[in-house]
VEXDREN-2710 file (C-alpha; in Angstrom, 1 decimal):
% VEXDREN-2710
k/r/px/py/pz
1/UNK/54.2/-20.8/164.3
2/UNK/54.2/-24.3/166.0
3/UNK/53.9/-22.8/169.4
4/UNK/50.6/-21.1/168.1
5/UNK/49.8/-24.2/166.5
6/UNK/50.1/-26.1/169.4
7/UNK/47.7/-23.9/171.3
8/UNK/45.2/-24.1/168.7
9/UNK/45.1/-27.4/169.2
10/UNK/44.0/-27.2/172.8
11/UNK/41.9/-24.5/172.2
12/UNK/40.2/-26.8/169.7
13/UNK/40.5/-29.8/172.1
14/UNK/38.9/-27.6/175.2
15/UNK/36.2/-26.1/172.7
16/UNK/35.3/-29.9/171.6
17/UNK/35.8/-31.0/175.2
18/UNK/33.1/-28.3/176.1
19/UNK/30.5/-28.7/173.6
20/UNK/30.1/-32.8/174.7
21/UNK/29.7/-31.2/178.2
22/UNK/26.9/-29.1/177.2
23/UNK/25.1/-31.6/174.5
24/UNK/25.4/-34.9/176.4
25/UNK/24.0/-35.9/179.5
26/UNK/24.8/-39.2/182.1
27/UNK/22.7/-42.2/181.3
28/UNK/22.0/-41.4/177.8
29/UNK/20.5/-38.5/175.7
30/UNK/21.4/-35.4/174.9
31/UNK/20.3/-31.4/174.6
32/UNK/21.0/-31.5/171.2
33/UNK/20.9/-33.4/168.2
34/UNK/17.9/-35.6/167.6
35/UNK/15.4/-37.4/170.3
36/UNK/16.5/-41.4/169.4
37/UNK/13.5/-43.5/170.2
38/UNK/13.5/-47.2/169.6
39/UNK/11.3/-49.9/168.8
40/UNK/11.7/-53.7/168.9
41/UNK/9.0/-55.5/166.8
42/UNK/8.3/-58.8/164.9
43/UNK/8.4/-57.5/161.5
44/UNK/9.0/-60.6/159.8
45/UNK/8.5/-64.4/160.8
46/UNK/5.8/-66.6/161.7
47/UNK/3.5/-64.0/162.3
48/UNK/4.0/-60.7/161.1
49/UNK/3.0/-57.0/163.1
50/UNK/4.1/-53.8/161.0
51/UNK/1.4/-52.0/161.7
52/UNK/1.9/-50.5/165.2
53/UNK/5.3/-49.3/164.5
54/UNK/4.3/-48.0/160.6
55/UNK/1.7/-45.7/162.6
56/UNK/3.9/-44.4/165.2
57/UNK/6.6/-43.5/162.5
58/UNK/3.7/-42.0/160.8
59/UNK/3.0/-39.6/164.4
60/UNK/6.9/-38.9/164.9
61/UNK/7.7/-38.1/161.0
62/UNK/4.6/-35.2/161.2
63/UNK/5.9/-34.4/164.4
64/UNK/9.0/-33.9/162.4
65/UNK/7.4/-31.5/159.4
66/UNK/6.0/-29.5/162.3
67/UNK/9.1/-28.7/163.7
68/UNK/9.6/-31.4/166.2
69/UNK/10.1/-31.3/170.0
70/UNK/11.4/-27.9/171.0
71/UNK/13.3/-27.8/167.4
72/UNK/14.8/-31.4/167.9
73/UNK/13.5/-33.9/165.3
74/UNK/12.4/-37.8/166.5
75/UNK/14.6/-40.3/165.1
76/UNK/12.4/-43.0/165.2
77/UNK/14.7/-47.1/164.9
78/UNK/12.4/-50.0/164.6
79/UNK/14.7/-53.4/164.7
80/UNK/13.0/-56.6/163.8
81/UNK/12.9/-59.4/165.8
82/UNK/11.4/-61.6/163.8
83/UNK/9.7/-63.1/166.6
84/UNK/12.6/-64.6/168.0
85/UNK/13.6/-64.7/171.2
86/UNK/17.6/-64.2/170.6
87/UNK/17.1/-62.0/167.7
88/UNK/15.2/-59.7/169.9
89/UNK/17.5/-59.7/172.5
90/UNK/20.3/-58.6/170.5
91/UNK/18.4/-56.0/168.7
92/UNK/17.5/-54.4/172.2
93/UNK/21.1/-54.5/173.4
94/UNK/21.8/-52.4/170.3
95/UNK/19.7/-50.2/170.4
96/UNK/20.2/-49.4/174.3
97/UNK/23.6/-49.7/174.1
98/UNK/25.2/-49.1/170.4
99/UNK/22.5/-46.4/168.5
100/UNK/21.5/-44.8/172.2
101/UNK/17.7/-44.6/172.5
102/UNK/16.3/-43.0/175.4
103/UNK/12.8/-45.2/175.1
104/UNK/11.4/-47.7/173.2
105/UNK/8.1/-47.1/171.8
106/UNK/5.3/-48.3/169.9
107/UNK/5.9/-52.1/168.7
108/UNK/4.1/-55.3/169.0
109/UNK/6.4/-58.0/169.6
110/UNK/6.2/-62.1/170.0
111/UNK/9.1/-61.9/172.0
112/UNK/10.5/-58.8/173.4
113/UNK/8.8/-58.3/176.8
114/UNK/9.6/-61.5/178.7
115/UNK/13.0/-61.8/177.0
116/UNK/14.2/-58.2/177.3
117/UNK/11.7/-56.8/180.5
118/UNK/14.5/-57.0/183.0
119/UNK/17.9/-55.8/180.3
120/UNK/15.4/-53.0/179.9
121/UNK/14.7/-52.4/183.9
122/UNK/18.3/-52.9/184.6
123/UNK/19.6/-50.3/181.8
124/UNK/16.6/-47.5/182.8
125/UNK/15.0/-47.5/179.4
126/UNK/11.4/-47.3/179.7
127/UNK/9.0/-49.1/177.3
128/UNK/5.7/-47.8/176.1
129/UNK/4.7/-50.7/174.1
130/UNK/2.2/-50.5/171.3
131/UNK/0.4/-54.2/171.7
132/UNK/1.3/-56.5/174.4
133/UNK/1.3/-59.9/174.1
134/UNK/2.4/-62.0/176.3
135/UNK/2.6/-61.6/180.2
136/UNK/6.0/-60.3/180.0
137/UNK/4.3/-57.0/179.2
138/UNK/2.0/-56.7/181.8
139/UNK/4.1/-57.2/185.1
140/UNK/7.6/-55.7/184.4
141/UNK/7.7/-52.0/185.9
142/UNK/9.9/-50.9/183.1
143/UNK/6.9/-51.5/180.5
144/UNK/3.4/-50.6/180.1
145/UNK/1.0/-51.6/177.2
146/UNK/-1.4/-49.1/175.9
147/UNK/-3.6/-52.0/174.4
148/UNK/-5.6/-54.0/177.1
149/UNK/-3.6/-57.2/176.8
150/UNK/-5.1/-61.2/176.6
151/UNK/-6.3/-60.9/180.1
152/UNK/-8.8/-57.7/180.3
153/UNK/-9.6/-58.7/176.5
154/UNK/-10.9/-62.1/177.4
155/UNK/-12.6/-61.3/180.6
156/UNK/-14.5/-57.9/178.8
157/UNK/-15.4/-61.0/176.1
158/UNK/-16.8/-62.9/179.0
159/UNK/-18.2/-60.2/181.3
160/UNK/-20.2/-58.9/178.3
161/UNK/-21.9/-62.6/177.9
162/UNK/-22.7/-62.9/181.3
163/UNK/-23.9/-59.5/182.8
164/UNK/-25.0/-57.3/179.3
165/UNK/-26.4/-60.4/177.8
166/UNK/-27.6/-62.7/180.2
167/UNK/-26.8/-65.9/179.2
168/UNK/-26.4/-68.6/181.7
169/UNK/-23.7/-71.0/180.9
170/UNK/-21.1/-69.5/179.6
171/UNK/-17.8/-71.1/177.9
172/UNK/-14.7/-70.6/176.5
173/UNK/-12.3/-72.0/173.4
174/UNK/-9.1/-70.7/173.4
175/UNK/-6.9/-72.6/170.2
176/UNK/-3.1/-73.4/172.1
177/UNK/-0.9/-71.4/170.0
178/UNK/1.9/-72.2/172.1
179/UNK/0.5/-70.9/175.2
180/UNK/-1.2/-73.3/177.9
181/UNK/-4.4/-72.4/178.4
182/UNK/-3.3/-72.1/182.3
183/UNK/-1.3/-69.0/180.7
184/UNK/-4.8/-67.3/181.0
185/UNK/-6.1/-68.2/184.2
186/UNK/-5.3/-64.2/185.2
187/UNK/-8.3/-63.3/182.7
188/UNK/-10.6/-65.6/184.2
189/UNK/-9.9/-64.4/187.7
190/UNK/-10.8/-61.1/186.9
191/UNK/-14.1/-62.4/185.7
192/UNK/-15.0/-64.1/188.8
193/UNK/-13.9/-61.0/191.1
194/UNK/-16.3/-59.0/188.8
195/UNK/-19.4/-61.5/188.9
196/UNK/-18.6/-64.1/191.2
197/UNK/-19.0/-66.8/188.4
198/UNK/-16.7/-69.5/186.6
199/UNK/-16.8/-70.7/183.4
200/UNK/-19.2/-73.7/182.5
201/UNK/-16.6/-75.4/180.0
202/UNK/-13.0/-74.6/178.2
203/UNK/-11.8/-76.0/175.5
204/UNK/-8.3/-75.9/173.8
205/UNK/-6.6/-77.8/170.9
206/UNK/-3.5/-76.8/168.8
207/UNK/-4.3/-73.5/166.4
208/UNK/-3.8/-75.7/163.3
209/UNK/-6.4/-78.3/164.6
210/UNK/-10.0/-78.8/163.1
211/UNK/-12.2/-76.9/165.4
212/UNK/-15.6/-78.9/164.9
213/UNK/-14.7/-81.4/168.0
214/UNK/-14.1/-78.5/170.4
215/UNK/-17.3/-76.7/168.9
216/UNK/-19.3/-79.9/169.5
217/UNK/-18.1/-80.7/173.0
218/UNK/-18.9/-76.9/174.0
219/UNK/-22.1/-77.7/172.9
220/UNK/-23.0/-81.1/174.5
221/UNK/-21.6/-79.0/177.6
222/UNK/-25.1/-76.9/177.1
223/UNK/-22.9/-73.7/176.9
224/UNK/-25.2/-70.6/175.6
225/UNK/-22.4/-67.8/175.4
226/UNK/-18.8/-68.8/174.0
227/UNK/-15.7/-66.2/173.9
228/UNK/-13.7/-67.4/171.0
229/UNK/-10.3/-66.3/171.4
230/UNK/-8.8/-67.1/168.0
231/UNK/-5.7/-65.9/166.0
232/UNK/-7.2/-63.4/163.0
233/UNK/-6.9/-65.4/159.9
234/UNK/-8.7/-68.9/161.9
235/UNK/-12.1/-67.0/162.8
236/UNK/-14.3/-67.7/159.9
237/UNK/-13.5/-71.1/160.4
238/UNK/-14.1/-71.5/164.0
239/UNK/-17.3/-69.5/163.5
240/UNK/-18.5/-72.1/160.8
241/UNK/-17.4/-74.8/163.4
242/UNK/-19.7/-73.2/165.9
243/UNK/-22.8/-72.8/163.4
244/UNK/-22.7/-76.2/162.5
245/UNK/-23.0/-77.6/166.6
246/UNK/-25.8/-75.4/167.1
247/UNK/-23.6/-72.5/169.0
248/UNK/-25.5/-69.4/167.0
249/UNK/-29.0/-70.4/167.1
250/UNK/-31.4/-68.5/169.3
251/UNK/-30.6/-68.1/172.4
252/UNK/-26.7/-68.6/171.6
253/UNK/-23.8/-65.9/171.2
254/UNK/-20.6/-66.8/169.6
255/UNK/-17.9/-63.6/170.5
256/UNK/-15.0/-62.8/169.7
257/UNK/-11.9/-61.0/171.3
258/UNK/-9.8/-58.0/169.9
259/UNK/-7.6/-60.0/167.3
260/UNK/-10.9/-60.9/165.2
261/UNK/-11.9/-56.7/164.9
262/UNK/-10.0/-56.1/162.0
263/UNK/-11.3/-54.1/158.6
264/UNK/-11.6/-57.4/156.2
265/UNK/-13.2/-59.5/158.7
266/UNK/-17.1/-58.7/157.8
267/UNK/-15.8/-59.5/154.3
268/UNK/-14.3/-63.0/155.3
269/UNK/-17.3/-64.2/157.7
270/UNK/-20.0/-63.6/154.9
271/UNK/-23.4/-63.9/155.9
272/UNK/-22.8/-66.3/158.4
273/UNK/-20.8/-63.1/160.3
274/UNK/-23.5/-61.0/160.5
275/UNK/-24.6/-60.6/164.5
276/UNK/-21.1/-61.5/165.2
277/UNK/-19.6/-59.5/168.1
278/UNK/-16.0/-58.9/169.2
279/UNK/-14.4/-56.7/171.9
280/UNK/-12.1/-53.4/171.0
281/UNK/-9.4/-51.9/172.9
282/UNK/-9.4/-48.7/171.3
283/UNK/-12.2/-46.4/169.8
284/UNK/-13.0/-48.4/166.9
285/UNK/-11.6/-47.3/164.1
286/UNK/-14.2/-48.4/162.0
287/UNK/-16.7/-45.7/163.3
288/UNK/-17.5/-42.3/162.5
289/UNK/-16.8/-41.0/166.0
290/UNK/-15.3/-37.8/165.7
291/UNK/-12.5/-39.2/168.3
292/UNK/-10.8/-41.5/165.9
293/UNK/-10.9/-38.9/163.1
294/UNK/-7.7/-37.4/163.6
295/UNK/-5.8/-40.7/163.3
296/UNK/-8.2/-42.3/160.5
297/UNK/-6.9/-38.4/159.0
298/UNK/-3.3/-39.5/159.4
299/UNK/-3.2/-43.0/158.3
300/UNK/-5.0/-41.7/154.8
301/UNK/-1.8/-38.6/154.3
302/UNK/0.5/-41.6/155.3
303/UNK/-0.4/-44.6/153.1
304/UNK/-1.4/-46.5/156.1
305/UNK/-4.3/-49.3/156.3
306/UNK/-6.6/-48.1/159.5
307/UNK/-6.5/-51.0/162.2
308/UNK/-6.6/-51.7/165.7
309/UNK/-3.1/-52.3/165.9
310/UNK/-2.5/-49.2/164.4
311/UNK/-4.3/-47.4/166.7
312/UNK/-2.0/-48.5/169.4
313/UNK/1.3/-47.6/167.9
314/UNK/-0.6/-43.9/167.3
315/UNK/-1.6/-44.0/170.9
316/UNK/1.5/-44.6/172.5
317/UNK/3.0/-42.0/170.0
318/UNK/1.0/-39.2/170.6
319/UNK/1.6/-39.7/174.4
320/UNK/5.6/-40.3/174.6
321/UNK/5.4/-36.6/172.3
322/UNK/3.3/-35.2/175.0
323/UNK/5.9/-36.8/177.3
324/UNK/8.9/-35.7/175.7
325/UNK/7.5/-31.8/175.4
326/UNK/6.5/-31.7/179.2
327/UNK/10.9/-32.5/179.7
328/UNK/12.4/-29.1/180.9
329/UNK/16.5/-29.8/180.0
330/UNK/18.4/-33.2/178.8
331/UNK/16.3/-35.4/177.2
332/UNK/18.0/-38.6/178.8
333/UNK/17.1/-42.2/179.6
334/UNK/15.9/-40.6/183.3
335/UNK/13.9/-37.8/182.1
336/UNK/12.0/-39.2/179.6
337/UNK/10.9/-42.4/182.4
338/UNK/10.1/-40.1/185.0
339/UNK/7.6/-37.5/182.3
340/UNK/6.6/-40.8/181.5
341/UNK/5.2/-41.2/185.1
342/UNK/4.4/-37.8/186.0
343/UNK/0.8/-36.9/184.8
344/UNK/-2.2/-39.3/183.1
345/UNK/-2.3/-38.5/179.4
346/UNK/-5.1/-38.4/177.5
347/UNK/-6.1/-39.8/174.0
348/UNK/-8.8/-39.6/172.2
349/UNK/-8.8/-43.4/171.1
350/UNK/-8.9/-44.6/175.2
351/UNK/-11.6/-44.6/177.4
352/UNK/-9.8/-43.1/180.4
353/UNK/-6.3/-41.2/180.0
354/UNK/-2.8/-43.0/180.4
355/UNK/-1.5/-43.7/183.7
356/UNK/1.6/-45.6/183.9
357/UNK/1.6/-49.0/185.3
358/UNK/1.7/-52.6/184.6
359/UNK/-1.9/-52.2/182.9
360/UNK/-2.7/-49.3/182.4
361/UNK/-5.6/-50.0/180.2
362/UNK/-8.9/-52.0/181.6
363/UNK/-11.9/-50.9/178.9
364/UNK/-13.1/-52.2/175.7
365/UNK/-16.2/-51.2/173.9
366/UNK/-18.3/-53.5/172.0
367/UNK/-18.6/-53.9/168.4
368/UNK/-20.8/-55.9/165.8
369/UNK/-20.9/-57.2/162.2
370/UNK/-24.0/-55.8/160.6
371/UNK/-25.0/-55.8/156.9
372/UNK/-21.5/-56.9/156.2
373/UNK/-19.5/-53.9/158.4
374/UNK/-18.7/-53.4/162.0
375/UNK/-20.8/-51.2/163.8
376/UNK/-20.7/-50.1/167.4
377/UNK/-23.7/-51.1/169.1
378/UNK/-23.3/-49.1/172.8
379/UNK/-20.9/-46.4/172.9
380/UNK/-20.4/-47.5/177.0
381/UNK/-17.0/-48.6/177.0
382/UNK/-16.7/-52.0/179.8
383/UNK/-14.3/-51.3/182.4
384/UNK/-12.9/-53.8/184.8
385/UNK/-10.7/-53.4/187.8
END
């Protein structure tokens, strides 16, 4: 009986030995068992972004009730960085490292693509970020942005001034959140390569700061068109500023970038919003474009507030699923980088289909407050580059 024993054991041991073989593959991943994707996002802190993540949970999870990928359900771990730097780091080294993701998908971080861009290169894990922010996430060959990013949005802002509208002197107030306004010279450049023009006056004072001086001193400038590239919550203020030196009367355009197209701001302009313009980086979700139906469809069964940011964690959802179905064997670190690369992928929300690189996205289409709602004036998305 013990000999039998005995060599039960190392039947047992071999047949355990054998299943790993089969299941697990080198550099991470597995045949079996579910797909672990990862996300690192500022959740929490100073400034707050659920709302890429909560929609690309949303894809995955019906992914999930449809069977998932070849049988294998997504499990989707979002870690919260709370917009700190060290934070972050640790939560990527876990989830690389400790819980085994293959990719890290969909988030909008503060701090996780110039603090984590090269742990991420060196360990193989590709990143298909939801919103970039900073320039960490538009030159590390590890991650691409499916949003257009600071640079493209700011020089769409001032290419649309200057070439669709005409306007002759053309300025720019950009509020120092932290970031220089040097940070931004990229987005300028790519405005002078497309028109061979420079900007007739900047301005930039701390976030927090009372924006009537900057407004004033644009205007003794004689600037006609001014991109105001403000955080969200400080653009019915700024606008206000502007009003009051004279910067929306005829002949004057006040625009905005991508972080003032959100659902509540018509409400939080009032009338002094209406005529107001800002640039989008996906098909708006505020229109009745049969392109954006199928997400504006899934954020209703999920619980889920429409937005632009939202829109990017359902874009680069829908395309690291398309990714992950095209993988023939081992879903590992490897294969899911190089299906990643492979093809262009299209989505209904972009103007041209994903192509992986350090920015992959170049277009926004204009949009406009009018009788207190956005609408889309031109459906001709701008393209730069």
């Amino acid at each position: 009986m013990r000999r039998l024993s005995l060599l039960s054991l190392v039947f047992l041991a071999a047949g355990a030995l054998l299943i790993g073989c089969s299941s697990s593959s080198p550099g991470g991943g597995s045949s079996q068992g579910p797909i672990k994707l990862g996300a690192v996002a500022s959740l929490t802190g100073v400034a707050a972004f659920p709302y890429s993540t909560s929609a690309a949970e949303a894809v995955f999870n019906q992914v999930n009730r449809q069977g998932g990928i070849n049988g294998r359900k997504i499990d989707y771990i979002v870690a919260d960085d709370a917009g700190s730097p060290t934070q972050g780091s640790a939560a990527a080294r876990k989830l690389v490292n400790t819980d085994g993701v293959v990719a890290m998908v969909g988030a909008t971080s503060l701090a996780d693509c110039t603090t984590d861009g090269t742990f991420y290169q060196t360990m193989g894990i590709s990143v298909l970020q939801g919103v970039g922010i900073d320039a960490g996430c538009f030159n590390s060959p590890a991650i691409a942005s499916v949003n257009t990013g600071p640079y493209y949005d700011i020089a769409v802002a001032l290419y649309y001034l200057s070439q669709v509208e005409h306007l002759p002197r053309v300025c720019l107030d950009l509020p120092n959140a932290g970031i220089p306004i040097s940070a931004y010279q990229p987005a300028l450049d790519i405005w002078k390569r497309a028109t061979g023009k420079t900007l007739t006056a900047e301005v930039s004072a701390p976030i927090n700061d009372d924006p009537a001086p900057g407004m004033a001193e644009l205007a003794s400038d004689g600037c006609k068109g001014v991109v105001l590239a403000t955080t969200t919550q400080t653009y019915p203020e700024f606008l206000s500023a502007a009003s009051a030196a004279g910067l929306t009367s005829a002949g004057h355009l006040v625009m905005g970038v991508s972080s003032a197209y959100t659902q509540s701001m018509p409400a939080a302009m009032g009338a002094q919003g209406q005529g107001f313009l800002a640039a989008a980086e996906f098909q708006p979700f505020t229109s009745d474009d049969a392109a954006v139906q199928p997400y504006l469809s899934l954020m209703k069964s999920a619980g889920l507030t429409p937005s632009a940011f939202g829109e990017a964690g359902y874009v680069a959802a829908e395309i690291m699923v398309a990714a992950l179905k095209t993988i023939k064997g081992p879903i590992t670190k490897a294969s899911v980088s190089a299906a990643l690369r492979a093809r262009a992928y299209p989505s209904s929300l972009l103007a041209k289909p994903f192509k992986w690189s350090t920015q992959p996205n170049k277009s926004l289409i204009i949009v406009e407050i009018h009788d207190g709602k956005w609408i889309v004036p031109s459906k001709a998305w701008i393209t730069l580059g």
